[in-house]
N, C-alpha and C positions, 0 to 999 in steps of 0.2 A: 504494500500500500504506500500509500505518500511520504509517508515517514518511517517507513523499516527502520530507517538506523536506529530508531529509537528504543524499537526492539530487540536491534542487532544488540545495542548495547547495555542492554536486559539481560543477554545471555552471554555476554563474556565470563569468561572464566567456569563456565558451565558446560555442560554438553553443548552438543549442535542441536537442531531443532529434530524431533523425528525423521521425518524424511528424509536426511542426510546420514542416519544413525540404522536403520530395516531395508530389510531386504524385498523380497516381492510381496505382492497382498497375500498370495496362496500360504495359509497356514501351513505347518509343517506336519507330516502327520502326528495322529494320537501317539502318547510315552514313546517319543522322540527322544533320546537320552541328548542331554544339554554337552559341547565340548566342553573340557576339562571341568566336569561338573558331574556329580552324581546323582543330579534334578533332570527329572524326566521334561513331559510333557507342562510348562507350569500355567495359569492362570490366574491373576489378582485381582481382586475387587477390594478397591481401596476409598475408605473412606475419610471423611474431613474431619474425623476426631483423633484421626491418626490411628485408628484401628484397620485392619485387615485380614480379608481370607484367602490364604494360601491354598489353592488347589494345585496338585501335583502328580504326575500318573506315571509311574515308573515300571518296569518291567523288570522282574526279581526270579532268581534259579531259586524253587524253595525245592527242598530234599522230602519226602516223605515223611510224615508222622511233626514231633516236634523239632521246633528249630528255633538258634535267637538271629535276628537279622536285625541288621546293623541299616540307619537312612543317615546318612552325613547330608552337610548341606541345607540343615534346615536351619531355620530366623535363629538367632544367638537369644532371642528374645520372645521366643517358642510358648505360649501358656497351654503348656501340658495336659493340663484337663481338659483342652478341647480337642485334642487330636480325637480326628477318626479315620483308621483305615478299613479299607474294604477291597472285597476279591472276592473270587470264583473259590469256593471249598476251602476259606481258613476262616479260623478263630483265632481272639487274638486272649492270649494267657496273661501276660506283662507286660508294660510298657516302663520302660525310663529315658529321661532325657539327662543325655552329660553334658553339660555346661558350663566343667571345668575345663577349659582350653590354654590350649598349651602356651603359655607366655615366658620371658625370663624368669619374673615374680613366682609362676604358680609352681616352676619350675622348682625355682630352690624351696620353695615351701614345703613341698612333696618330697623334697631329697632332707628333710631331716630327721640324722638318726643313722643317715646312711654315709657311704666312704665316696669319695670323688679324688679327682685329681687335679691338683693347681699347677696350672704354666705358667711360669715366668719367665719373662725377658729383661736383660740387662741391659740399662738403657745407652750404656757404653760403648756395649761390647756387641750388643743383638743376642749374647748367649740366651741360652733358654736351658732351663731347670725345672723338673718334675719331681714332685711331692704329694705323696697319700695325707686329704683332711678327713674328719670327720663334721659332719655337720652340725651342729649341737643347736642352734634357734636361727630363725629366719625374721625376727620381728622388729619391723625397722632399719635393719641390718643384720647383717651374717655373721652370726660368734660360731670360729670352728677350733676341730683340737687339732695340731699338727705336732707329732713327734714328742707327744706328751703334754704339751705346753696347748695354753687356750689362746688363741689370734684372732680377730675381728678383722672379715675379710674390708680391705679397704676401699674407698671410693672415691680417690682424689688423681684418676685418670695414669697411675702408674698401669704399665702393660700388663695385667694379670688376666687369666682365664680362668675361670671352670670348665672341665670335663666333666660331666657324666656319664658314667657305663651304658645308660639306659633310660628310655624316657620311663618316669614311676607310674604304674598304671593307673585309669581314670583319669590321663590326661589326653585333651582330645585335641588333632591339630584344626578339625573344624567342628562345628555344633554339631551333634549327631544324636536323633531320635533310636533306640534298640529297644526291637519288639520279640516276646517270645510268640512264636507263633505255633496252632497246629493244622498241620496242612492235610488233606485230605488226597493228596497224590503228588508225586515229586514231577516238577517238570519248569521251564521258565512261566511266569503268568503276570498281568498287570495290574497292579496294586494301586490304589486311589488312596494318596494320604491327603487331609487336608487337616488345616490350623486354624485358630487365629493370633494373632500376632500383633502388636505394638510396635512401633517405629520406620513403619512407612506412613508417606499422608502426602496430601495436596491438597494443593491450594490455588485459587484463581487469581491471578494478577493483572490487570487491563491500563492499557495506553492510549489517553484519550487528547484527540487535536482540536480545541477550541477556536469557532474562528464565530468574535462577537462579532463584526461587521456582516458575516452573511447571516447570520445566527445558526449556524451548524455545529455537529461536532461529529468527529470521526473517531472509530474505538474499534480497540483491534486486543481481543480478549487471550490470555497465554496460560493454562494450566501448568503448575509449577509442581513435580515429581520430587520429592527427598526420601531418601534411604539409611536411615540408622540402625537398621537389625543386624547390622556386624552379617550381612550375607549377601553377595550379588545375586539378583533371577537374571537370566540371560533368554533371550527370544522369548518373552513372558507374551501372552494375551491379556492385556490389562482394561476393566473397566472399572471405571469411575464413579461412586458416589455422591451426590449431592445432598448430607444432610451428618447428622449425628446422631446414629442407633442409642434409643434407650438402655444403661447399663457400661456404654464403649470406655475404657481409662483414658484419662485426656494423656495424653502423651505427644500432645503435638510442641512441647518445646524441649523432647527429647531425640528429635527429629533434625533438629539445627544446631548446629556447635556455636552462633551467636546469637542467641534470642534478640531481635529488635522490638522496641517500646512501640506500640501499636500505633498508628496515626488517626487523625481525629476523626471521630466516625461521622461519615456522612448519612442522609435521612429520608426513610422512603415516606416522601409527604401523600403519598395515595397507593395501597394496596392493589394490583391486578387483579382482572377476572378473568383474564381472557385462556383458554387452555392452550399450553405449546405443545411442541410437535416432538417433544425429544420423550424418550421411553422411560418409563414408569416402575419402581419395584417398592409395592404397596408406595406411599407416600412419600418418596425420596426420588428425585430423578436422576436418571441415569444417564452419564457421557462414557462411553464406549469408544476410546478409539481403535481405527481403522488398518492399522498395522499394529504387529508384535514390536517391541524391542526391549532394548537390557537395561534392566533399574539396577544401578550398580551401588554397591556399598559405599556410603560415605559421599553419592552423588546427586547435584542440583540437574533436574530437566524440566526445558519446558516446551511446553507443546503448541499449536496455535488449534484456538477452538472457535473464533468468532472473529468477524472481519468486515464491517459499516462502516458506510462511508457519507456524508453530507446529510447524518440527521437529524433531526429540527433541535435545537438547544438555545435555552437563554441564562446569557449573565444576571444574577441575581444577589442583593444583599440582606443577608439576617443579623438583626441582633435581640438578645431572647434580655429581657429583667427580673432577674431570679424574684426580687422583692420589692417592698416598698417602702426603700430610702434612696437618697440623691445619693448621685457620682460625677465623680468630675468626666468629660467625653472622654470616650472610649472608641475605638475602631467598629466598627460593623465585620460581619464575617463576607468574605467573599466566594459567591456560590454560582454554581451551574447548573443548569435542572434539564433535564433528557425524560423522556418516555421510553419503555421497552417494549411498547406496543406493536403487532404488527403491523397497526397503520398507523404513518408518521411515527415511527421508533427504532429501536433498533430490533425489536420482531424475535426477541431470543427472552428466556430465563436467565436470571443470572446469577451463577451462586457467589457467595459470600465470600470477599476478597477486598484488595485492595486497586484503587483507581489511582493512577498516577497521571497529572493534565499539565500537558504543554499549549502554548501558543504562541503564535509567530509574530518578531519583535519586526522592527521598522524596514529593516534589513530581510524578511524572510525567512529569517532561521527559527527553526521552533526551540522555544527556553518553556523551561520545568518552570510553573506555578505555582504544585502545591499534589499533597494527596490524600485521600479521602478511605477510609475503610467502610465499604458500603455491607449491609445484611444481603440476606438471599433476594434477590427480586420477582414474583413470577411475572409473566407476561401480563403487559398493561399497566405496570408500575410508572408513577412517576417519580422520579430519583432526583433527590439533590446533594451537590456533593460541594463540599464546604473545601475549599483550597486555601486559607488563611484570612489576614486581618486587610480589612483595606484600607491604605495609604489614606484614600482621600476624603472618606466619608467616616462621620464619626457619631455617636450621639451622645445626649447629655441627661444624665436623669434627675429631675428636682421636686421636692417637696415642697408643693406652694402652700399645702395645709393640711394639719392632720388634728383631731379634733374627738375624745372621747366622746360616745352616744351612749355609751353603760358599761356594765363590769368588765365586759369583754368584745365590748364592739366598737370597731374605729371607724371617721368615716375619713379617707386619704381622698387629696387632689395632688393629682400626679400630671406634670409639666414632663414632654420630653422631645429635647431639642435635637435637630437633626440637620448637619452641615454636612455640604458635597464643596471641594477646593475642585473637584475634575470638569473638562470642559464640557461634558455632555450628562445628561437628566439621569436620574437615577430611581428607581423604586428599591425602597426597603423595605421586607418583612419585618414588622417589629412586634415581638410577643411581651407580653406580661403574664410571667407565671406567678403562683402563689394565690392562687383564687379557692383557698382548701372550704370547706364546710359551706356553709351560708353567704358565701361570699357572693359580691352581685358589680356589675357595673351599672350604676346610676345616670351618671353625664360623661358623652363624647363628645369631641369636636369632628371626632370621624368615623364611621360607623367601623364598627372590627365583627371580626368572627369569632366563633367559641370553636376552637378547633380542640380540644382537649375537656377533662372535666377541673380544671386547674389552672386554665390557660386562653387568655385573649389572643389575639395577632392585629393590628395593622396595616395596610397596603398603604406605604408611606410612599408619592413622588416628590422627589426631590428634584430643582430645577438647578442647572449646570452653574457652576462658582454662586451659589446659593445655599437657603437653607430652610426648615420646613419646620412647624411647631406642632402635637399633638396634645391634649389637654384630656383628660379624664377625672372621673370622681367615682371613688370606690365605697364601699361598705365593706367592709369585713371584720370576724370576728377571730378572737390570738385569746 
């Protein structure tokens, strides 16, 4: 679209985009065993609370009668209770999952008690010298015995090695499910294991181009893939969730190695009705894409799902008055408001992400303005999305009179001034919340809405290097 770069530059230091990254449409067949990978055939269905279910279909030699087999390869982050396998003529007797994988740390942990062998190097000489330790604690540090004498192995980058004879058992070099099983005839057959699992997830990120002079806006939506189960899927079939299963572990900022502070949520000022076109599983909608490929450990992808171009959008300003006492002026919020409708919209669902909004300065170039974390949208939303403070428009809130009516009722006149320094008119949303209980508006200067049960709005115009006055008179009771 118009502005790829902007999403080129979304995905640097990430994967490429799908397309660049699979192979042809045609699936590959059923328990396809994965290269260098002991994952059959796999498919994901991941959802937005960072929950997911690993379907996997492998093709296993079982022997006749009982047998324990071994599935490497599965999430490091595996919840055991939900595994289920299934096949042609077995039962399954035990299941365990090992967990303890093979590191330096688990390594020496496991080795004490036992004998190893230290190599040294002289940092002189290059010589190297070999000596039987015994391992006596791993906690913190390594206290061993050498030659009768107690020595704490050191850690201040002198040449030293550990040897061990042998990895200590229960140590695994990948995650690995072992099932006892009994099989009802020996021969290869295909095995359906499936989990669910924690620390995969996605999320939707969208790049929108405001252009106020035509009053359009172009949005070009990217499904964002992360992988922290300590396990790559490779040619996975992956479908996508839009919602969060009742029950799911939030585990979505175990997903990211740098959690970022959420940005300012922007606001669906109108609910949709209108039913979209994408697929359905009971109440969550479903993005399925269209190619396999590999969600790899420890990796960012993103995908592109959505792609509008010149749809109706207007610049817009809010500012909301939690209560009622003065304040010196303050900024207005700066907003843009779109439909997802399919007429005059962008004609899609949208799930819950983040909006990042450029537009283009004197010069043509698009510059980042601001961004917004919007909720789910269905079709026929009207969306606004707040990009920050505005320079030139400000308001002022004053108490012209406040005045007890009895033990607990006030009646407030509320003055609220409204200055635009820019050269062209303005309209500002401007709300009064705090309308709790009995509260009532008595006198306007401008008629407002009751958009809430706690909350006014007024459709303030503001005239360009101008400035505009509202007046009201409250009742309320505190």
């Amino acid at each position: 679209m118009r502005f790829f770069w902007i999403s080129a530059l979304l995905l640097a230091g990430s994967a490429a985009p799908l397309a660049a990254q699979t192979g042809a449409d045609t699936p590959p067949p059923a328990d396809r065993p994965t290269a260098g990978s002991a994952q059959g055939d796999i498919s994901l269905t991941i959802y937005q609370n960072g929950q997911s279910l690993v379907q996997d279909r492998r093709r296993i030699a079982l022997p006749g009668g009982r047998s324990r087999q071994e599935f490497p390869d599965v999430s490091a982050k595996i919840r055991p209770e939900t595994v289920v396998l299934s096949g042609s003529g077995i039962g399954i007797v035990e299941q365990n999952f090992d967990y303890d994988l093979l590191t330096p740390g688990a390594l020496m942990q496991k080795a004490v008690g036992e004998t190893v062998t230290l190599l040294r190097t002289n940092p002189a000489t290059g010589a190297e010298t070999r000596e039987r330790a015994k391992i006596l604690a791993a906690n913190g540090g390594v206290v061993m015995e050498v030659d009768g004498k107690i020595e704490v192995l050191r850690d201040d980058g002198l040449p030293v090695r550990v040897i061990f004879d042998q990895v200590p058992p229960g140590l695994r070099a990948r995650p690995t499910l072992s099932v006892t099983l009994e099989s009802a005839n020996a021969g290869t057959v295909p095995l359906d294991l499936a989990y669910l699992t924690p620390g995969l997830g996605w999320s939707a990120d969208y790049v929108a181009l405001f252009d106020r002079a035509a009053g359009t806006i172009d949005v070009e939506g990217w499904v964002t893939l992360t992988n922290g189960t300590g396990t790559s899927y490779r040619d996975a079939s992956l479908l996508l969730v839009a919602g969060d299963p009742s029950g799911g572990r939030q585990n979505n900022a175990r997903t990211r190695r740098y959690p970022m502070p959420p940005p300012p949520p922007g606001t669906t000022v109108r609910a949709g009705t209108e039913t979209g076109t994408r697929e359905r599983l009971g109440d969550f909608i479903l993005y399925p894409l269209g190619r396999r490929t590999d969600v790899l450990e420890a990796q960012q992808k993103q995908v592109s799902f959505l792609d509008v171009q010149g749809s109706p959008a207007a610049g817009t300003y809010e500012f909301h008055v939690g209560g009622f006492n003065g304040n010196d002026p303050q900024s207005a919020s700066s907003a843009i408001e779109f439909s997802t409708s399919a007429e005059g919209g962008l004609g899609d669902q949208l799930p819950a992400g983040t909006v990042r909004v450029y537009m283009r300065d004197a010069s043509g170039s698009p510059q980042f303005i601001g961004e917004s974390a919007i909720a789910a949208a269905p079709m026929g939303s009207q969306v606004s999305i707040i990009t920050g403070e505005a320079f030139d428009v400000k308001v002022q809130t004053i108490v012209a009179q406040r005045e007890k009516r009895g033990d607990s009722r006030w009646r407030t006149t509320m003055r609220y001034e409204l200055t635009n320094a820019s050269a062209r008119p303005v309209t500002v949303s401007l709300s009064q919340d705090g309308l709790y209980g009995e509260a009532r508006v008595v006198e306007e200067s401008l008629e407002s809405d009751r958009v809430s049960a706690d909350s006014v709005r007024w459709m303030v115009p503001v005239p360009a290097n101008g400035s505009a006055s509202v007046t009201a008179i409250f009742d309320t009771e505190y």
